[in-house]
C-alpha positions in Angstrom: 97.4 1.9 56.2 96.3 -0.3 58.9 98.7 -3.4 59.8 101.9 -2.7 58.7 105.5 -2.6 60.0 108.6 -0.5 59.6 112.1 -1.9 60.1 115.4 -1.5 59.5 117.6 -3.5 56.7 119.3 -6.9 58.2 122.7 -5.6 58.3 122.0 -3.0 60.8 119.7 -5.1 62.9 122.4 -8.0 63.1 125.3 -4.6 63.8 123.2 -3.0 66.2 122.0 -6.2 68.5 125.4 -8.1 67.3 123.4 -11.0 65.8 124.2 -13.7 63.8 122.6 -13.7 60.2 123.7 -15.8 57.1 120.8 -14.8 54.5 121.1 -12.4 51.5 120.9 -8.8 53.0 117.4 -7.4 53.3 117.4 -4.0 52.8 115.2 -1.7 55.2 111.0 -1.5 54.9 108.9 1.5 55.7 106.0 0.3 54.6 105.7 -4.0 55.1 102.7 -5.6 54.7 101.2 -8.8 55.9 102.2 -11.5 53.4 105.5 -10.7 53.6 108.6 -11.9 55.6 109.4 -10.1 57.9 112.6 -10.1 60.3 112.2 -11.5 64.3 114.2 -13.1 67.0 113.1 -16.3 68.8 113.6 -18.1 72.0 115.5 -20.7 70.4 117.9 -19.2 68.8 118.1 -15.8 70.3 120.8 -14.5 68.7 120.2 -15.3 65.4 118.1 -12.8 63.2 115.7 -15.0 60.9 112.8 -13.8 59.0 109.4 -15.6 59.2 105.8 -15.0 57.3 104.1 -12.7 58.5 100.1 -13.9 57.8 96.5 -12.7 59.2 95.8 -16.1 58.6 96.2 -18.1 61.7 97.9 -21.0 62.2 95.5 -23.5 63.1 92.8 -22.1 60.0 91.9 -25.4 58.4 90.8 -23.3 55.2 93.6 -21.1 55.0 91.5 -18.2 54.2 90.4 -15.5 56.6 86.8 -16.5 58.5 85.6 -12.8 58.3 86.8 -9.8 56.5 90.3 -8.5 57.3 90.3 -4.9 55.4 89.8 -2.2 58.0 90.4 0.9 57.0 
């Protein structure tokens, strides 16, 4: 099960780092995958807890597909 996350549920990440967050509560992932939202902390507002995207398709792709095949396992 290449490329995925594990992380705890919103309301412990915002109780345990004392972080701002006014979404619906996410509850805790053991097994996330890319194409999913996922939770992170940015330099901008660092202590606010927001979830972004989480792609293997870059940013910049101007086809929005992967250029080569992404299955690994």
């Amino acid at each position: 099960m290449c490329g995925r996350i594990v992380f705890p549920g919103s309301e412990v990440i915002v109780d345990r780092l004392g972080l701002i967050y006014s979404g619906p509560d996410i509850p805790n992932s053991l097994n996330q995958p890319p194409g999913s939202f996922v939770p992170i902390i940015t330099n901008e507002k660092p202590k606010e807890l927001q979830y972004s995207y989480w792609s293997i398709i870059p940013p910049y792709s101007t086809t929005g597909k992967p250029e080569f095949a992404t299955f690994n396992a």
